[in-house]
TORKOL-629451 format. One record per residue: residue in one letter; x, y, z of N, C-alpha, C in turn. Coordinates in steps of 0.05 Angstrom, whole numbers, plus 5000, padded with zeros to 4 digits. Example, Ala and Ser with C-alpha at 12.3 -4.5 7.8 and 13.67 -1.06 7.14 Angstrom:
BEGIN
A526448865156524649105156526449345156/S525749555142527349795143525850015157/
This chain:
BEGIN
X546547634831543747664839542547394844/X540647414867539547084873537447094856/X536846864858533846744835531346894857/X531346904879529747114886528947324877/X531147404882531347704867529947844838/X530947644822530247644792527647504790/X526047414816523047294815521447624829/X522447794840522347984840522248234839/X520248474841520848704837522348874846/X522048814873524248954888523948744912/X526648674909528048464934530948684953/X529648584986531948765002531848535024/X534648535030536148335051538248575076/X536348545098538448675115539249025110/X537249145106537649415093537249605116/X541049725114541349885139541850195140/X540950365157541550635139542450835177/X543751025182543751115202544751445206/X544351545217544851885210546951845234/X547951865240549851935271550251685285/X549451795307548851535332545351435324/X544151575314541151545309540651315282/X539150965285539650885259536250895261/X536650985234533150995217532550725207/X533750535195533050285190535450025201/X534749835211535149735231534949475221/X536749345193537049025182533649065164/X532149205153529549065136529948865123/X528148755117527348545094525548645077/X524548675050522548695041522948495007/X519948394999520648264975517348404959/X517748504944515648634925515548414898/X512248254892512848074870511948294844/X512948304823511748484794509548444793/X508248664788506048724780504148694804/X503948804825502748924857503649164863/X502049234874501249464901503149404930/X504649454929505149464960505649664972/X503949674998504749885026507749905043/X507450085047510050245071507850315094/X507450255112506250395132508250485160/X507450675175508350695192508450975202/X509551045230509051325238511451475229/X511151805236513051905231515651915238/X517751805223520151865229520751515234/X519551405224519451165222521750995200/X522351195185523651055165522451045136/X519451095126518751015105519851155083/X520851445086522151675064524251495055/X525151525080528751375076529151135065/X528150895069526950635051526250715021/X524750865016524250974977526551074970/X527951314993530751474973532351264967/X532851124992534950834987533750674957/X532050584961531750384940531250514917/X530250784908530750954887532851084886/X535351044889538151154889538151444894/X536951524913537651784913539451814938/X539451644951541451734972542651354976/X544951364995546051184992545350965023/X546250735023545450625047547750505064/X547350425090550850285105551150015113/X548449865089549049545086545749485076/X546849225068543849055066544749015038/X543048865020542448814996539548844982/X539948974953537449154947537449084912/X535748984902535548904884532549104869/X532849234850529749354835529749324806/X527649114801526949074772529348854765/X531048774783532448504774536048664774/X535748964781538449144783540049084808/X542649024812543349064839543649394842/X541549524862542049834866544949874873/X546449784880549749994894551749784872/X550949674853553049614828553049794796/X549449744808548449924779546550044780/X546350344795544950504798543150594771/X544950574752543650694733542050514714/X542250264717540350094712537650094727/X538150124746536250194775533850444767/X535750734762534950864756532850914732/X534750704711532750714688530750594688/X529650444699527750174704525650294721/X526250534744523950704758522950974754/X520851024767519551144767519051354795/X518651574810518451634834516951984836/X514851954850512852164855512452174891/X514652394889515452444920512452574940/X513052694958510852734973509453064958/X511053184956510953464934511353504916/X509453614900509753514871512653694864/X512953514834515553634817514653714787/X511753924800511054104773512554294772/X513654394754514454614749511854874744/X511155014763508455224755508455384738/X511055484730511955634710510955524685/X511555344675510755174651508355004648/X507555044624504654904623505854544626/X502354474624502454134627503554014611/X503454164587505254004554508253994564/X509154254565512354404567512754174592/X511254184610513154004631513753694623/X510853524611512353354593514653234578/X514953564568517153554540519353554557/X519653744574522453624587523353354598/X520453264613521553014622522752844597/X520952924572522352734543524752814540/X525353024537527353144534530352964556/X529153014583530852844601532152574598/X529452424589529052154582531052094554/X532152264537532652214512530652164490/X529252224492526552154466526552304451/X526252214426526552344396524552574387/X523552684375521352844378519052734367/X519352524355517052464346515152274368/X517652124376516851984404515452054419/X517352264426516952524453513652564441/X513352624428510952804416508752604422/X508052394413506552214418506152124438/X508452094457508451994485506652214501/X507352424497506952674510503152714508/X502452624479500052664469497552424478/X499252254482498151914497497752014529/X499352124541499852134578497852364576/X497052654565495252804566492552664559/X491552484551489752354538489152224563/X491452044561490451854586489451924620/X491352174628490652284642488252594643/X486952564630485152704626485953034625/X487753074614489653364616489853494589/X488153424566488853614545488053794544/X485553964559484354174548486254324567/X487554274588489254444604491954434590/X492954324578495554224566497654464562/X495654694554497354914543496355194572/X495454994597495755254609497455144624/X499355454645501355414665500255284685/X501255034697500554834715500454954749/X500755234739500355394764497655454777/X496555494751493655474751492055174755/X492954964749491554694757490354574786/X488654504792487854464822490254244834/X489854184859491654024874490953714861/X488653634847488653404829489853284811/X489453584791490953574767494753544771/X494853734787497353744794498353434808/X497453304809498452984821498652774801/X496252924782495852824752498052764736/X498953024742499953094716503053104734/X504353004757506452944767506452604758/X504352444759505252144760505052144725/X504152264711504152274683507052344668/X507852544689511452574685513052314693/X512152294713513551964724513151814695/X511751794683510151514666512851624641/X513951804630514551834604516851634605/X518651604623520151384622519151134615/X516451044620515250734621516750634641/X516250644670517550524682516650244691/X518650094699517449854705516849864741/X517750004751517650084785517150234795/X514350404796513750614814514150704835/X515750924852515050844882513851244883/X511251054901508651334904509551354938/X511051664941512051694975508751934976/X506851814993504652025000503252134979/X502352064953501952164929499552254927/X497152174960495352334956494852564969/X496752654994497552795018495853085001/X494553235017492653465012490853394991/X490053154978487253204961484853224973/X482753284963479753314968479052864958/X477552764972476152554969476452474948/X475152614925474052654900477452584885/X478952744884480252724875483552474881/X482752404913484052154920483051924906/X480651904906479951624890480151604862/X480951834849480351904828484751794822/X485751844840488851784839488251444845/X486751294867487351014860486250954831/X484650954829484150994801485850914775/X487351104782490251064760491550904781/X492150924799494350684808492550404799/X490750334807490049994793490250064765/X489850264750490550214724493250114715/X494050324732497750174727498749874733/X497949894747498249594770496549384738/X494649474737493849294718495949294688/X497149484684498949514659501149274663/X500849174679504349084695505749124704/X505549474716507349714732506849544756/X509649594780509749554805509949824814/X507849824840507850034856508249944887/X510750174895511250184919510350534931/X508250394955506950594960507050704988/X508450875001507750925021505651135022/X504551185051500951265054501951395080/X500251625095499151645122496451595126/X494851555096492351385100492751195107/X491151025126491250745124488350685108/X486850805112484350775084484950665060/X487650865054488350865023490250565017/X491650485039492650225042490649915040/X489150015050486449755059484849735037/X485150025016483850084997486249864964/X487649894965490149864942491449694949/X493949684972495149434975493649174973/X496149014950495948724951497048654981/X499148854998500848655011502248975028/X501948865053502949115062504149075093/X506749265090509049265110508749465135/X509349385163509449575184512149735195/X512049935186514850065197515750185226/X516350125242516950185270518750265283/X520550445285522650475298525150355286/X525050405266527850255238527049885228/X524349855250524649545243521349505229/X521649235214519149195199517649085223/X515449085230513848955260511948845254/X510748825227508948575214508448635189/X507448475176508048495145505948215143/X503348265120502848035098499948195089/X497248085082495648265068494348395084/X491748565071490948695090489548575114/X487148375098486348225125487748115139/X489647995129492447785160493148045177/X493248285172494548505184492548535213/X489848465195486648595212486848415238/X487648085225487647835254489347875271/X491248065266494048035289492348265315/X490348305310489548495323486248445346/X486548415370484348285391481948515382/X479148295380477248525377475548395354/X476348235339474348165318472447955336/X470148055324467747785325466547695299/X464147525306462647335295460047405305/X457847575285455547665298453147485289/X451647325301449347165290446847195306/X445947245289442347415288441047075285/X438947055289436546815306434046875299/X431846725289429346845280427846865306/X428246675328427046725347429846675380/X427846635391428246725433429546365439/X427846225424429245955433431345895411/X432045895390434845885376437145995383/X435946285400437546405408439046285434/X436946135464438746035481439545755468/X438245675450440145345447443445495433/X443945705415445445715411447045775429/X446545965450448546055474449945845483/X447445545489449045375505451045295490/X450445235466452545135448454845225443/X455445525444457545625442459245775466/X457345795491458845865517460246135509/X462246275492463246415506462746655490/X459846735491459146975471457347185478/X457247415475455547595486452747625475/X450947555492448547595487446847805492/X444447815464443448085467440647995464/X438447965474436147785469434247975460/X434248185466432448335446432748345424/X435648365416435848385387435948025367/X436247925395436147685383439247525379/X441047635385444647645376445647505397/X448147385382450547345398452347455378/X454147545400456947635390459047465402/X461147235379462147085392465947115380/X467147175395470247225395471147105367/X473347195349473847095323475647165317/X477047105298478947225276478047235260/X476047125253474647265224475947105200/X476646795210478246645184476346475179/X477046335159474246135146475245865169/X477345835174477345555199475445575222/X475445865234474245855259470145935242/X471246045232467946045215467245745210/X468745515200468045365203466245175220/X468545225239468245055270466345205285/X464645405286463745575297460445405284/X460545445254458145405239458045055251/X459844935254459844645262458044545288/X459644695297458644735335454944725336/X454545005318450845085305449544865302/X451044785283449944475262449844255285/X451844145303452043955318449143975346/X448744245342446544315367443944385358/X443544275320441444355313440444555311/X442044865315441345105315441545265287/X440145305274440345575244440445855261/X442345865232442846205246441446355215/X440446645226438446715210439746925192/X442046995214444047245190446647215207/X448047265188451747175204453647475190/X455047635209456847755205459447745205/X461147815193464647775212465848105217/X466948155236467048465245470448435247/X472048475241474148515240476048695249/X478348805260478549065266480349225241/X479949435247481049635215483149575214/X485449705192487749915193489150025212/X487250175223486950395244488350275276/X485950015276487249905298489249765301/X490249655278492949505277494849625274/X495549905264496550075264497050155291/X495250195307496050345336497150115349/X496049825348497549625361500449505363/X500949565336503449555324505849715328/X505050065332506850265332506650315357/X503850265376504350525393505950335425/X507650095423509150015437512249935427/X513549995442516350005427518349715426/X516849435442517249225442516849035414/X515549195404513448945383515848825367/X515448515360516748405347515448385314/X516148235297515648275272513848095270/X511948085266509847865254510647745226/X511647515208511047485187508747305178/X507647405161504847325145505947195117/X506746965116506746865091504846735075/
Protein backbone atom coordinates (compact mmCIF):
# COMPACT_ATOMS: atom_id res chain seq x y z
CA UNK A 1 0.00 0.00 0.00
CA UNK A 2 1.43 3.64 -0.87
CA UNK A 3 1.64 6.29 1.84
CA UNK A 4 -1.11 7.81 -0.14
CA UNK A 5 -3.26 5.46 0.30
CA UNK A 6 -3.01 5.04 4.09
CA UNK A 7 -3.29 9.16 4.10
CA UNK A 8 -6.57 8.15 2.71
CA UNK A 9 -10.02 7.02 2.80
CA UNK A 10 -10.51 5.67 -0.18
CA UNK A 11 -7.61 5.90 -2.75
CA UNK A 12 -8.21 4.47 -6.61
CA UNK A 13 -5.51 4.45 -9.37
CA UNK A 14 -6.66 3.55 -12.88
CA UNK A 15 -9.99 1.81 -11.99
CA UNK A 16 -11.30 -0.25 -14.86
CA UNK A 17 -14.53 -2.16 -15.20
CA UNK A 18 -16.35 -3.38 -18.66
CA UNK A 19 -19.46 -5.60 -19.49
CA UNK A 20 -18.66 -6.95 -23.10
CA UNK A 21 -17.39 -4.73 -25.76
CA UNK A 22 -19.22 -1.87 -23.63
CA UNK A 23 -16.51 -0.34 -20.76
CA UNK A 24 -18.42 1.52 -17.90
CA UNK A 25 -15.25 2.94 -16.33
CA UNK A 26 -12.49 3.93 -18.40
CA UNK A 27 -8.76 4.18 -16.06
CA UNK A 28 -10.59 6.56 -12.85
CA UNK A 29 -8.71 8.18 -10.34
CA UNK A 30 -10.31 9.09 -7.18
CA UNK A 31 -8.65 10.05 -3.60
CA UNK A 32 -11.29 10.52 -0.66
CA UNK A 33 -9.33 12.33 2.55
CA UNK A 34 -11.12 10.71 6.21
CA UNK A 35 -13.49 12.36 7.57
CA UNK A 36 -15.45 14.27 4.25
CA UNK A 37 -18.33 14.20 2.16
CA UNK A 38 -17.56 13.37 -1.23
CA UNK A 39 -19.74 13.41 -4.49
CA UNK A 40 -20.23 10.97 -7.50
CA UNK A 41 -21.98 13.03 -9.94
CA UNK A 42 -22.99 12.21 -13.22
CA UNK A 43 -25.74 11.03 -15.77
CA UNK A 44 -27.32 7.88 -16.18
CA UNK A 45 -25.41 5.01 -17.03
CA UNK A 46 -22.49 6.90 -16.34
CA UNK A 47 -20.81 4.63 -14.13
CA UNK A 48 -21.61 5.97 -10.59
CA UNK A 49 -23.49 2.37 -9.32
CA UNK A 50 -20.63 0.54 -10.69
CA UNK A 51 -17.76 2.73 -8.98
CA UNK A 52 -19.64 2.01 -5.20
CA UNK A 53 -20.21 -1.96 -6.03
CA UNK A 54 -16.46 -1.97 -7.06
CA UNK A 55 -15.10 -0.16 -4.22
CA UNK A 56 -17.63 -1.85 -1.74
CA UNK A 57 -16.76 -5.41 -2.89
CA UNK A 58 -19.68 -6.38 -4.23
CA UNK A 59 -18.78 -7.05 -7.57
CA UNK A 60 -15.34 -7.35 -8.92
CA UNK A 61 -13.24 -5.03 -11.29
CA UNK A 62 -10.66 -5.67 -14.68
CA UNK A 63 -7.77 -3.36 -13.26
CA UNK A 64 -6.83 -0.30 -11.42
CA UNK A 65 -5.89 -0.08 -7.79
CA UNK A 66 -8.38 0.49 -4.91
CA UNK A 67 -7.50 1.04 -1.51
CA UNK A 68 -10.73 1.70 1.48
CA UNK A 69 -9.94 2.67 4.96
CA UNK A 70 -6.14 1.78 4.32
CA UNK A 71 -7.51 -2.13 2.87
CA UNK A 72 -6.16 -3.21 -0.46
CA UNK A 73 -9.96 -4.14 -1.85
CA UNK A 74 -8.89 -7.39 -4.30
CA UNK A 75 -6.21 -8.70 -1.47
CA UNK A 76 -8.49 -8.22 1.41
CA UNK A 77 -11.96 -7.91 0.76
CA UNK A 78 -12.83 -8.71 3.97
CA UNK A 79 -10.97 -6.17 5.67
CA UNK A 80 -12.63 -3.85 3.18
CA UNK A 81 -15.78 -5.18 4.00
CA UNK A 82 -15.42 -4.84 7.61
CA UNK A 83 -14.33 -1.24 7.75
CA UNK A 84 -17.74 -0.20 5.44
CA UNK A 85 -20.77 0.69 5.47
CA UNK A 86 -23.40 0.86 2.25
CA UNK A 87 -27.12 2.24 1.78
CA UNK A 88 -27.96 1.36 -1.78
CA UNK A 89 -30.55 3.29 -3.81
CA UNK A 90 -33.56 0.93 -2.21
CA UNK A 91 -33.81 0.48 0.96
CA UNK A 92 -32.76 -2.98 2.72
CA UNK A 93 -35.73 -2.81 5.27
CA UNK A 94 -37.07 -5.81 5.76
CA UNK A 95 -41.20 -4.71 6.08
CA UNK A 96 -41.96 -7.76 7.64
CA UNK A 97 -40.04 -6.92 10.78
CA UNK A 98 -40.25 -4.13 13.05
CA UNK A 99 -37.43 -1.32 13.43
CA UNK A 100 -35.91 -3.14 16.63
CA UNK A 101 -35.98 -6.90 14.90
CA UNK A 102 -34.30 -5.42 11.84
CA UNK A 103 -31.53 -3.99 14.01
CA UNK A 104 -31.03 -7.21 15.83
CA UNK A 105 -30.22 -8.93 12.83
CA UNK A 106 -27.92 -6.63 11.51
CA UNK A 107 -26.22 -7.33 15.26
CA UNK A 108 -26.75 -10.54 14.87
CA UNK A 109 -24.83 -10.39 11.30
CA UNK A 110 -22.20 -8.22 12.68
CA UNK A 111 -21.35 -10.83 15.52
CA UNK A 112 -22.40 -8.75 18.59
CA UNK A 113 -22.97 -10.18 21.87
CA UNK A 114 -26.36 -9.47 23.30
CA UNK A 115 -25.61 -7.18 25.56
CA UNK A 116 -23.77 -5.15 22.96
CA UNK A 117 -26.27 -5.81 20.41
CA UNK A 118 -28.81 -4.52 22.90
CA UNK A 119 -27.31 -1.25 23.60
CA UNK A 120 -26.11 -0.56 20.20
CA UNK A 121 -29.54 -1.25 18.96
CA UNK A 122 -31.00 1.07 21.90
CA UNK A 123 -28.29 4.07 21.05
CA UNK A 124 -29.16 3.92 16.89
CA UNK A 125 -33.16 4.07 17.83
CA UNK A 126 -32.39 7.07 20.08
CA UNK A 127 -30.22 8.64 17.89
CA UNK A 128 -32.25 8.27 15.00
CA UNK A 129 -35.37 9.30 16.38
CA UNK A 130 -37.11 5.72 16.01
CA UNK A 131 -38.17 4.50 19.43
CA UNK A 132 -41.66 5.04 19.69
CA UNK A 133 -41.88 3.13 16.25
CA UNK A 134 -39.28 0.50 17.28
CA UNK A 135 -41.77 -2.22 17.89
CA UNK A 136 -43.87 -1.49 14.81
CA UNK A 137 -43.43 -3.43 11.29
CA UNK A 138 -41.23 -1.02 9.25
CA UNK A 139 -43.93 -1.59 6.69
CA UNK A 140 -45.82 0.81 8.19
CA UNK A 141 -42.96 3.63 8.47
CA UNK A 142 -43.07 6.63 5.95
CA UNK A 143 -40.44 6.81 3.10
CA UNK A 144 -38.30 8.95 5.91
CA UNK A 145 -38.27 6.75 8.49
CA UNK A 146 -37.58 4.03 6.25
CA UNK A 147 -34.07 5.75 5.07
CA UNK A 148 -33.76 6.29 8.82
CA UNK A 149 -33.80 3.47 9.88
CA UNK A 150 -31.76 1.82 6.62
CA UNK A 151 -28.56 4.14 7.38
CA UNK A 152 -29.09 3.25 11.20
CA UNK A 153 -28.64 -0.49 9.99
CA UNK A 154 -25.65 0.63 8.06
CA UNK A 155 -24.29 2.32 11.46
CA UNK A 156 -24.38 -1.13 13.74
CA UNK A 157 -21.12 -2.11 12.26
CA UNK A 158 -19.50 1.49 13.22
CA UNK A 159 -18.22 1.89 10.04
CA UNK A 160 -15.43 3.85 9.19
CA UNK A 161 -16.62 4.30 5.24
CA UNK A 162 -19.99 5.02 4.18
CA UNK A 163 -20.93 4.87 0.67
CA UNK A 164 -24.72 6.62 0.33
CA UNK A 165 -25.73 5.33 -3.70
CA UNK A 166 -29.00 7.95 -4.01
CA UNK A 167 -30.02 7.75 -0.27
CA UNK A 168 -32.46 10.47 -0.70
CA UNK A 169 -34.17 9.30 -4.15
CA UNK A 170 -38.25 9.64 -3.47
CA UNK A 171 -38.24 11.79 -0.20
CA UNK A 172 -40.56 14.75 0.44
CA UNK A 173 -38.08 18.11 1.19
CA UNK A 174 -38.82 17.80 4.76
CA UNK A 175 -37.52 14.70 5.06
CA UNK A 176 -34.27 15.13 2.59
CA UNK A 177 -32.86 17.66 4.80
CA UNK A 178 -33.75 16.02 7.64
CA UNK A 179 -31.24 12.91 5.99
CA UNK A 180 -28.28 15.67 5.45
CA UNK A 181 -28.74 16.24 8.71
CA UNK A 182 -27.44 12.99 9.82
CA UNK A 183 -24.97 12.86 7.09
CA UNK A 184 -22.95 16.08 8.67
CA UNK A 185 -23.54 14.43 11.84
CA UNK A 186 -21.63 11.55 10.73
CA UNK A 187 -19.14 13.35 8.77
CA UNK A 188 -18.71 15.18 11.98
CA UNK A 189 -18.22 11.72 14.02
CA UNK A 190 -15.14 11.01 11.74
CA UNK A 191 -17.33 8.77 9.32
CA UNK A 192 -16.32 9.12 5.58
CA UNK A 193 -19.06 9.44 3.19
CA UNK A 194 -19.11 8.53 -0.34
CA UNK A 195 -22.08 9.92 -1.85
CA UNK A 196 -23.56 9.59 -5.03
CA UNK A 197 -26.79 12.05 -5.80
CA UNK A 198 -29.12 12.81 -8.94
CA UNK A 199 -29.55 15.98 -6.91
CA UNK A 200 -27.09 18.31 -7.68
CA UNK A 201 -28.76 20.56 -4.81
CA UNK A 202 -27.97 17.86 -2.46
CA UNK A 203 -24.19 17.85 -3.70
CA UNK A 204 -23.72 21.80 -3.52
CA UNK A 205 -25.58 21.22 -0.31
CA UNK A 206 -22.90 18.41 1.57
CA UNK A 207 -19.92 17.82 -0.57
CA UNK A 208 -16.55 18.87 0.73
CA UNK A 209 -15.26 17.83 -2.78
CA UNK A 210 -16.96 16.55 -5.68
CA UNK A 211 -16.30 14.29 -8.86
CA UNK A 212 -17.84 14.36 -12.59
CA UNK A 213 -18.72 11.12 -14.14
CA UNK A 214 -18.99 10.94 -17.95
CA UNK A 215 -18.96 8.26 -20.18
CA UNK A 216 -16.56 5.81 -17.91
CA UNK A 217 -14.22 8.93 -17.46
CA UNK A 218 -13.88 11.46 -14.51
CA UNK A 219 -14.33 15.09 -16.59
CA UNK A 220 -13.68 17.38 -13.58
CA UNK A 221 -13.31 17.02 -10.12
CA UNK A 222 -12.42 19.69 -7.02
CA UNK A 223 -15.04 21.70 -4.68
CA UNK A 224 -18.10 22.92 -5.22
CA UNK A 225 -17.29 26.45 -6.11
CA UNK A 226 -14.06 25.45 -8.49
CA UNK A 227 -16.74 23.15 -10.15
CA UNK A 228 -19.16 26.63 -10.46
CA UNK A 229 -15.73 28.60 -12.35
CA UNK A 230 -15.22 25.91 -14.99
CA UNK A 231 -18.43 27.15 -16.18
CA UNK A 232 -18.99 30.77 -18.64
CA UNK A 233 -21.73 32.93 -17.09
CA UNK A 234 -20.64 34.19 -13.71
CA UNK A 235 -20.58 37.96 -13.02
CA UNK A 236 -19.75 40.79 -10.73
CA UNK A 237 -22.93 42.98 -10.03
CA UNK A 238 -22.19 46.67 -8.64
CA UNK A 239 -25.00 48.92 -7.68
CA UNK A 240 -23.83 53.01 -7.55
CA UNK A 241 -25.60 55.60 -5.33
CA UNK A 242 -25.87 57.75 -8.17
CA UNK A 243 -25.88 58.42 -12.46
CA UNK A 244 -22.31 59.89 -12.30
CA UNK A 245 -20.41 56.95 -10.32
CA UNK A 246 -22.15 55.00 -12.42
CA UNK A 247 -20.52 56.40 -15.93
CA UNK A 248 -17.04 56.99 -14.23
CA UNK A 249 -17.25 53.44 -13.39
CA UNK A 250 -18.20 52.17 -16.94
CA UNK A 251 -15.25 54.02 -18.25
CA UNK A 252 -13.16 52.38 -15.92
CA UNK A 253 -14.06 49.02 -16.45
CA UNK A 254 -15.06 48.93 -20.31
CA UNK A 255 -16.37 45.62 -20.63
CA UNK A 256 -19.66 45.48 -18.60
CA UNK A 257 -23.30 45.70 -19.03
CA UNK A 258 -24.97 48.62 -18.10
CA UNK A 259 -28.26 49.30 -16.66
CA UNK A 260 -28.72 53.08 -15.63
CA UNK A 261 -31.94 52.99 -14.25
CA UNK A 262 -31.14 50.63 -11.86
CA UNK A 263 -27.99 52.13 -11.50
CA UNK A 264 -25.75 48.58 -12.27
CA UNK A 265 -23.10 47.19 -14.03
CA UNK A 266 -22.79 43.71 -14.62
CA UNK A 267 -19.13 42.88 -15.26
CA UNK A 268 -17.80 39.24 -16.53
CA UNK A 269 -16.11 37.08 -13.50
CA UNK A 270 -15.29 34.00 -11.99
CA UNK A 271 -16.28 35.00 -8.96
CA UNK A 272 -12.58 34.46 -7.29
CA UNK A 273 -11.15 36.79 -4.72
CA UNK A 274 -8.07 37.64 -7.47
CA UNK A 275 -10.36 39.04 -10.06
CA UNK A 276 -12.53 40.58 -7.17
CA UNK A 277 -9.50 42.01 -6.34
CA UNK A 278 -8.37 43.57 -9.47
CA UNK A 279 -11.82 44.56 -10.36
CA UNK A 280 -12.19 46.53 -6.74
CA UNK A 281 -8.58 47.99 -7.82
CA UNK A 282 -9.52 49.25 -11.19
CA UNK A 283 -12.81 51.26 -8.80
CA UNK A 284 -10.24 52.52 -6.39
CA UNK A 285 -7.63 53.63 -9.17
CA UNK A 286 -10.70 55.75 -10.91
CA UNK A 287 -11.92 57.03 -7.64
CA UNK A 288 -15.21 55.29 -8.00
CA UNK A 289 -17.28 53.63 -4.62
CA UNK A 290 -19.41 51.07 -5.29
CA UNK A 291 -22.58 51.19 -3.15
CA UNK A 292 -23.47 47.31 -3.15
CA UNK A 293 -21.39 44.45 -4.80
CA UNK A 294 -22.68 40.95 -5.76
CA UNK A 295 -20.89 37.76 -7.17
CA UNK A 296 -23.46 35.53 -9.37
CA UNK A 297 -21.92 32.38 -10.08
CA UNK A 298 -23.37 29.58 -12.12
CA UNK A 299 -25.06 26.45 -10.25
CA UNK A 300 -24.58 22.72 -10.17
CA UNK A 301 -27.04 22.56 -12.68
CA UNK A 302 -25.04 24.34 -15.16
CA UNK A 303 -21.83 22.66 -14.81
CA UNK A 304 -23.41 19.65 -14.86
CA UNK A 305 -24.96 20.15 -18.32
CA UNK A 306 -21.53 21.60 -19.47
CA UNK A 307 -19.67 18.83 -18.50
CA UNK A 308 -22.01 15.78 -19.59
CA UNK A 309 -23.93 17.04 -22.29
CA UNK A 310 -20.72 16.87 -24.86
CA UNK A 311 -18.91 13.77 -25.36
CA UNK A 312 -15.33 15.47 -25.93
CA UNK A 313 -14.83 16.90 -22.44
CA UNK A 314 -11.54 16.39 -20.95
CA UNK A 315 -10.96 16.13 -17.19
CA UNK A 316 -10.50 19.30 -15.40
CA UNK A 317 -8.34 18.78 -12.22
CA UNK A 318 -8.99 21.21 -9.29
CA UNK A 319 -6.31 20.77 -6.77
Amino acid sequence: MTTTSRQQAIAVRGLRKSYGEKTVLDGIDLQVPAGTIFSLLGPNGAGKTTTVQILSTLIGSDGGEVHVAGHDRHRDPDAVRAAIGVTGQFSAVDGLLTGEENLRLMADLHHLDRAEGRRRIAELLDRFDLGEAARKPASTYSGGMKRRLDIAMTLVGDPQVIFLDEPTTGLDPRSRRGMWQIIRELVAGGVTIFLTTQYLEEADELADRIAVLDHGRLVAEGTPEELKRLVPGGHVRLRFADGDALAAAARALGDAQRDDEALTLQVPSDGGVRSLRALLDRLDAAFVEVDELSVHTPDLDDVFLALTGRSDTQKVALR
